[in-house]
C-alpha positions as CSV (number, residue, x, y, z in Angstrom):
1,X,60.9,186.2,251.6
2,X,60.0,186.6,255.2
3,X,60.5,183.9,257.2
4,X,56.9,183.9,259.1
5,X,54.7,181.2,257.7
6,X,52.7,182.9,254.5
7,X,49.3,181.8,252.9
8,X,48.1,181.1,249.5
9,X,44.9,181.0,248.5
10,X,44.5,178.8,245.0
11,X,40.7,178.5,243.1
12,X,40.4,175.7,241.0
13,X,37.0,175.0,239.0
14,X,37.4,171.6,237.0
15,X,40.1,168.8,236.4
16,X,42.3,170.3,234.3
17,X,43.1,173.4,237.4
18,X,43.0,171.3,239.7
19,X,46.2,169.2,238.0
20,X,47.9,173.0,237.3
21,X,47.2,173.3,241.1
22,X,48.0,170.3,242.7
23,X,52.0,171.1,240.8
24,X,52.2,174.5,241.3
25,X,51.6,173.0,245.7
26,X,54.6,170.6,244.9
27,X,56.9,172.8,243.0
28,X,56.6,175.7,245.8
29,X,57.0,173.3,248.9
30,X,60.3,172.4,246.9
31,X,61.1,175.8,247.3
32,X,59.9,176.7,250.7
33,X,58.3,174.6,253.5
34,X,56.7,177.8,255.5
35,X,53.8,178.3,253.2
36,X,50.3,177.2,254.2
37,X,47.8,176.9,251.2
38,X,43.9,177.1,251.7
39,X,41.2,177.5,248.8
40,X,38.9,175.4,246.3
41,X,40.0,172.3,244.7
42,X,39.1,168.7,243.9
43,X,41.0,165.1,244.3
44,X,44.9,166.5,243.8
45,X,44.5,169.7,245.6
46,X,42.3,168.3,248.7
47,X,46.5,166.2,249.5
48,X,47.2,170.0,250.3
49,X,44.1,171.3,252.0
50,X,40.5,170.6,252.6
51,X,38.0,172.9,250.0
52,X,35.7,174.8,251.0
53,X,33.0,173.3,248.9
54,X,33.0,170.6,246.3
55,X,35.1,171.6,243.3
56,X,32.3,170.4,241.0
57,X,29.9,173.1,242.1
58,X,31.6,175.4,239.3
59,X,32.3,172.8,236.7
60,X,29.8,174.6,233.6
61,X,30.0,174.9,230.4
62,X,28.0,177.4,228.2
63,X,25.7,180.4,229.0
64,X,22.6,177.7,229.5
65,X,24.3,176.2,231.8
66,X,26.0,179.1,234.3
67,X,22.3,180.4,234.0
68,X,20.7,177.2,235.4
69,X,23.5,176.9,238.2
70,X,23.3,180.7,238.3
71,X,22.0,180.9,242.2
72,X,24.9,178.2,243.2
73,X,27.7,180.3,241.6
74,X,26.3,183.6,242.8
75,X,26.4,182.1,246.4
76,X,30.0,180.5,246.1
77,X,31.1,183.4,244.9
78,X,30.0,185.8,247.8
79,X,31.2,182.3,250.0
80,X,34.9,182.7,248.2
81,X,34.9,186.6,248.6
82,X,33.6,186.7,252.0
83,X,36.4,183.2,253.0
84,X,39.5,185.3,251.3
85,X,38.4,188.7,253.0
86,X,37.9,187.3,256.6
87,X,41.4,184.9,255.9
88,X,43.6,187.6,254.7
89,X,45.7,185.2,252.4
90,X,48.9,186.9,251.3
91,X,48.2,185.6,248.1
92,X,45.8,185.0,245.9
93,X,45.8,182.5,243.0
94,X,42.5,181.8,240.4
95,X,43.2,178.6,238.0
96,X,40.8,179.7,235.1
97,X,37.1,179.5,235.7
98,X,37.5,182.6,233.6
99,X,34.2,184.3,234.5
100,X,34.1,182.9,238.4
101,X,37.3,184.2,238.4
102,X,37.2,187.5,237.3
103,X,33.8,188.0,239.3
104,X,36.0,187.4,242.8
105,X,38.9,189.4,241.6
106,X,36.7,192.4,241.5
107,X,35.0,192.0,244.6
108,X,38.2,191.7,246.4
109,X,39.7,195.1,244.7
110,X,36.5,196.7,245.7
111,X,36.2,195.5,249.2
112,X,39.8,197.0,249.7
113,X,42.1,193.2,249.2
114,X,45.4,195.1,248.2
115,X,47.4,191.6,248.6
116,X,48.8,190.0,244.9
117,X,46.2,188.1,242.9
118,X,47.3,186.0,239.7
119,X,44.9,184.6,237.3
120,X,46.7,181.4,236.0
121,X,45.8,179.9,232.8
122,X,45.3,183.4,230.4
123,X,41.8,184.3,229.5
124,X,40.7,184.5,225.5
125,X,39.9,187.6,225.2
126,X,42.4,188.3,222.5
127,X,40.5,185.6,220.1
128,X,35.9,186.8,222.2
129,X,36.7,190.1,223.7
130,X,39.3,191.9,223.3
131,X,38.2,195.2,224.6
132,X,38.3,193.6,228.0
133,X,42.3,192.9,228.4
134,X,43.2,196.5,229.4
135,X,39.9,196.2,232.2
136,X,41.7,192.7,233.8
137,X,44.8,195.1,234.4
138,X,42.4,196.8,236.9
139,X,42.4,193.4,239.5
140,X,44.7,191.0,238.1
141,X,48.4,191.7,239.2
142,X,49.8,189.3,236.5
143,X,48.6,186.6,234.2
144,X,50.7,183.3,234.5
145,X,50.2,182.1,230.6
146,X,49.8,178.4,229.1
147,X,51.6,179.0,225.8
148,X,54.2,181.3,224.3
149,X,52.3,183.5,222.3
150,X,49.6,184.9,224.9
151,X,52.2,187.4,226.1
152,X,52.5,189.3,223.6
153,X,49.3,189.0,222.9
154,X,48.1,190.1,226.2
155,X,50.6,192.7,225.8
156,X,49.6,193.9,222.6
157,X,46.2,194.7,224.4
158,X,47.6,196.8,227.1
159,X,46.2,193.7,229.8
160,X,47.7,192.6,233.1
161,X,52.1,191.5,233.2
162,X,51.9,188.2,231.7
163,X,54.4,185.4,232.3
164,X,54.4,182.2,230.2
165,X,54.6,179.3,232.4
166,X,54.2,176.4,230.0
167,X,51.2,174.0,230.3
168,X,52.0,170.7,232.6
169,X,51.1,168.1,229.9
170,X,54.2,169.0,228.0
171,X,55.8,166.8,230.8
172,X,53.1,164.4,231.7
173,X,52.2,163.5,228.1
174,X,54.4,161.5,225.2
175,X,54.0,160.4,221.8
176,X,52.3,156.8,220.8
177,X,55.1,154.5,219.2
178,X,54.7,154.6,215.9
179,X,54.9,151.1,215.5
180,X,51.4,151.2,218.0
181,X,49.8,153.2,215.8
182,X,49.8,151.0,212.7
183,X,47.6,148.5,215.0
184,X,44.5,148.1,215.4
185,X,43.0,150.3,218.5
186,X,40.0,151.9,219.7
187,X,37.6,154.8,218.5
188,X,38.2,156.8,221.8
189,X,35.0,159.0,222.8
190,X,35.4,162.5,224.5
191,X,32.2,164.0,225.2
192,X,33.6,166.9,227.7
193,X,33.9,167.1,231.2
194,X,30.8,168.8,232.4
195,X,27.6,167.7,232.3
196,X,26.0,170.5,229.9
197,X,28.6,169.3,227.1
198,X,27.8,165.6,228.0
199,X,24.6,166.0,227.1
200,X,24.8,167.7,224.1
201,X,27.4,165.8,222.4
202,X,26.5,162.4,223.8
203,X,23.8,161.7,221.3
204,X,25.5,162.7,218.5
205,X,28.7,160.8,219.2
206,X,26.7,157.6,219.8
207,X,25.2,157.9,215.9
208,X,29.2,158.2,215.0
209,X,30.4,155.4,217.6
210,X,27.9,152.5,215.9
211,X,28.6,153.3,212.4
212,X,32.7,153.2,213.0
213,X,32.6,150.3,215.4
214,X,32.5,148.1,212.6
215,X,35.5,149.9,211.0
216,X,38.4,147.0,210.3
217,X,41.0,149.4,212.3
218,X,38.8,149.3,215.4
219,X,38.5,147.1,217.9
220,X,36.8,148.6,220.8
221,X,35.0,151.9,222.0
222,X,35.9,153.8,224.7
223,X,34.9,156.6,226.5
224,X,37.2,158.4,229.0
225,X,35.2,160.6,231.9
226,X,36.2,161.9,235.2
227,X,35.3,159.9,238.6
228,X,32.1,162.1,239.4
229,X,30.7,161.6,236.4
230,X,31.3,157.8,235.5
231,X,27.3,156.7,237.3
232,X,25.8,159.1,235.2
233,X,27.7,158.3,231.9
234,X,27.3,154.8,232.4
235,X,24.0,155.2,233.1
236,X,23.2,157.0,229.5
237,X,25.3,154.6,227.5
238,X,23.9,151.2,229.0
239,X,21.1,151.5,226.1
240,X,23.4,152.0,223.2
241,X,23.8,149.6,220.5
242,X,27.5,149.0,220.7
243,X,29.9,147.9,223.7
244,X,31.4,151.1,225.3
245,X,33.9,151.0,228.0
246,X,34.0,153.7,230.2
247,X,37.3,154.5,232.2
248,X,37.8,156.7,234.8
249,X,40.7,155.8,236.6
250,X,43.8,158.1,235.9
251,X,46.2,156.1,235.5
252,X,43.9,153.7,233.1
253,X,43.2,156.9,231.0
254,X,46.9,156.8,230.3
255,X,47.2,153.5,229.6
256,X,44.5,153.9,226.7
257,X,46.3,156.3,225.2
258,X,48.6,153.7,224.0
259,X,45.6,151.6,222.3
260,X,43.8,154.5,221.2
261,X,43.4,154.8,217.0
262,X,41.0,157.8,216.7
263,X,39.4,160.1,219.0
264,X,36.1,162.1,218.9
265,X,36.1,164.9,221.0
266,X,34.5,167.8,222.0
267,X,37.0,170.4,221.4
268,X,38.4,171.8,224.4
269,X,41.7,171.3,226.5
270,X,41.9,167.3,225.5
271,X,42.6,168.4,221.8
272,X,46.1,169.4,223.6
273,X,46.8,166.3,225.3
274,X,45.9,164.2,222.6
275,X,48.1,166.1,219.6
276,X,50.7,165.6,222.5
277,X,50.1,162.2,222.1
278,X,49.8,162.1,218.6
279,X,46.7,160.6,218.4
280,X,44.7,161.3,215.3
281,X,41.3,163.5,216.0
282,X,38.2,165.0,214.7
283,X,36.1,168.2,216.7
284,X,33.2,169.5,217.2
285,X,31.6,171.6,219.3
286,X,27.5,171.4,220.1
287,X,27.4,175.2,221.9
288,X,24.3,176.6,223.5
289,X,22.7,179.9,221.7
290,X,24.4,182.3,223.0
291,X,27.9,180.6,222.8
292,X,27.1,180.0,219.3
293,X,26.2,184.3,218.7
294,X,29.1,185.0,220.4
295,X,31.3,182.6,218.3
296,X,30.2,183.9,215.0
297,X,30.7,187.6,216.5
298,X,34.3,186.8,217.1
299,X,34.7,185.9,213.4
300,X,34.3,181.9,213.9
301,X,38.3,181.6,215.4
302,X,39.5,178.3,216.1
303,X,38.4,176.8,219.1
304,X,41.1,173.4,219.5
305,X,44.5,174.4,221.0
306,X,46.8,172.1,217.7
307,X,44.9,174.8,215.7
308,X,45.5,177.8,217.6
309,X,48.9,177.2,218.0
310,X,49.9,176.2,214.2
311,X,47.1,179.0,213.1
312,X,45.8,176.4,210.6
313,X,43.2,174.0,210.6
314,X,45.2,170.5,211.5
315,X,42.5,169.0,213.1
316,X,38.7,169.6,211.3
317,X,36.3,171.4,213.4
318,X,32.6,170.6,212.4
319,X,29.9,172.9,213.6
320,X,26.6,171.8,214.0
321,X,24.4,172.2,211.1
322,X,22.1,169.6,209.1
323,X,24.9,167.4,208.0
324,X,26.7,167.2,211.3
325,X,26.9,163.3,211.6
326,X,27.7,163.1,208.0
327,X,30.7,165.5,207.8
328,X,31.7,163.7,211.0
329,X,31.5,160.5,210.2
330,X,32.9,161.4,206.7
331,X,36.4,163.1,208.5
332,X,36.4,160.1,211.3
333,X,36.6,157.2,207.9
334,X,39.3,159.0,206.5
335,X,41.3,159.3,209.4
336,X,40.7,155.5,210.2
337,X,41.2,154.5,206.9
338,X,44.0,157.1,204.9
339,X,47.3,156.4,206.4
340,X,49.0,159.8,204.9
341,X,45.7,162.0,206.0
342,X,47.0,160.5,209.5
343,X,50.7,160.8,208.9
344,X,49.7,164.6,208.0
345,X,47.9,165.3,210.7
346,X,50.6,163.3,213.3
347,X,53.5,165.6,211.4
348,X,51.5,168.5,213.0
349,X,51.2,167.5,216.2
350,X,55.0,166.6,216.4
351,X,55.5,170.8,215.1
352,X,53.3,172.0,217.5
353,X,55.4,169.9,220.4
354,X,58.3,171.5,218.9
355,X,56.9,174.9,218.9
356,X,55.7,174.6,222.8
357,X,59.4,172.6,223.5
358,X,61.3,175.8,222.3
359,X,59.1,178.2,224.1
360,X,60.1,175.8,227.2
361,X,63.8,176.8,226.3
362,X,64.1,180.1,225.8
363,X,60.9,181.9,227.1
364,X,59.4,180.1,230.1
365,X,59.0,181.0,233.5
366,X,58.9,178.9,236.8
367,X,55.2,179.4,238.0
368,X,56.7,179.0,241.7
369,X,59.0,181.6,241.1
370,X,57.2,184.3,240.2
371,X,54.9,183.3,243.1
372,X,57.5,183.2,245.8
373,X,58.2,186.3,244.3
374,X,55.3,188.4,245.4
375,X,56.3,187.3,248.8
């Protein structure tokens, strides 16, 4: 690498890039202390550099919602374009944000950016669209993948290099005691982390909280939510029925993991960190319209990581339909209450650790590595 100072541009959307981010910053300046990084981030990547606009701004969910916000995103985008074109990083990294993403990607290629750009976390289009993988390879120098499989996947469909990389929580995350699990703990709520999910799932899960609250194996409710969002979530629970603590410092998060007996989530990357943790769970997912056309196009695939990855259904996935609450509250009892259902489940999780542990071994790149690479 030459020796003259290089920069990095890095786009993070939500939480979850922002933590791939913030390590991918520490792991390079391990490597090499001339590198100067500039970009969009929230609270872990704003240590490394101050972002150009709040990190929220692109934090949707669903086609509802990027249409509502679809003025904001527009602008940022032609703000992120118009920032990398006048800055001239040498490289360019986008952390998911699939569609925001792939929208500046193209504008750089067309306005003549010839420097690397790397999408990090890989897009679904092998499970939506998969006529769009050989199209990426058009703008995306190389994917940096999450889990073992996408490669050849990504392959398969004549897309962009892909490197697998492994997902951070393999590190940050272990399994409950065993012994902690036999206790009593709380019903641990995961609406989402956008506001758009919030709403939709909020209502439902409240129904589902009040009835299990008085399950013997409970003894508290909780609701984990990110620091932006704790006013507003407050705010909508204050008028339920039951006792809900809401928690939304990190390292209190991980502390509750320890306590926590069943979650409820909204499927999305926390179904990952809690199989990691072996914590028992039950899904669904409250899409918009045209999420839920687009879903049943695709052939209705799994949509939580444990079931991806095992291709079976370990954890249940309950769609909306007129006996939502019941089949919910039906899967959440036997959980609580059916210590092999749990055991099964919990055997599961420990498989799929294995299966991302060996892909750690034998198949993973360093993320740093193949960026120092392109330098």
């Amino acid at each position: 690498m030459n020796k003259a100072v290089k920069s990095i541009f890095i786009l993070a959307g939500e939480p979850s890039a922002d933590i791939i981010g913030a390590e991918l910053v520490a792991e390079l300046h391990k490597r090499e202390k001339k590198l100067h990084f500039l970009g969009v981030g929230g609270e872990r990547l704003g240590q490394s550099f101050s972002s150009i606009f709040p990190m929220n701004d692109l934090s949707v969910m669903g086609f509802s919602d990027v249409i509502k916000k679809l003025p904001k995103l527009l602008f940022r985008a032609r703000q992120v374009t118009k920032y990398i074109l006048a800055k001239r990083p040498d490289i360019v990294i986008l952390i998911d944000s699939q569609e925001f993403s792939k929208t500046i990607a193209k504008a750089l290629r067309k306005n003549n950016f010839s420097n690397p750009i790397i999408l990090y976390v890989a897009p679904t289009v092998w499970a939506w669209k998969p006529h769009r993988a050989p199209i990426l390879a058009k703008y995306i120098d190389e994917i940096f993948a999450l889990f073992p499989f996408e490669v050849e996947v990504i392959r398969s469909l004549n897309g962009p290099k892909t490197s697998y990389v492994g997902h951070p929580t393999l590190k940050l995350i272990s399994p409950i005691k065993p012994s902690l699990q036999d206790n009593k703990g709380a019903l641990a709520i995961y609406p989402g982390s956008r506001m758009g999910e919030i709403t939709r799932h909020l209502p439902v899960f409240e129904k589902i909280a009040k009835k299990l609250a008085s399950n013997k194996n409970i003894n508290s409710v909780i609701l984990p939510t990110l620091p932006h969002l704790e006013k507003k979530i407050k705010k909508i629970v204050a008028n339920w029925e039951i006792d809900v603590i809401i928690i939304a410092d990190e390292k209190q998060k991980q502390l509750a993991l320890n306590t926590t007996k069943l979650a409820i989530i909204s499927a999305g990357t926390i179904s990952l960190e809690l199989a990691l943790a072996h914590i028992p769970m039950i899904a669904t997912y409250i899409p918009d319209r045209l999420q839920l056309f687009y879903y049943n196009r695709a052939g209705k695939p799994f949509i939580c990581l444990p079931n991806i990855l095992l291709k079976r259904e370990v954890v249940a996935e309950i769609f909306p339909d007129k006996n939502l609450h019941e089949n919910l509250y039906s899967g959440a009892n036997i959980l609580l209450n059916d210590k092999k259902a749990r055991e099964k489940q919990i055997f599961a999780f420990q498989e799929m650790r294995k299966i991302l542990a060996e892909g750690e071994n034998n198949n993973r790149q360093e993320a740093a590595e193949r960026v120092l690479s392109y330098l």
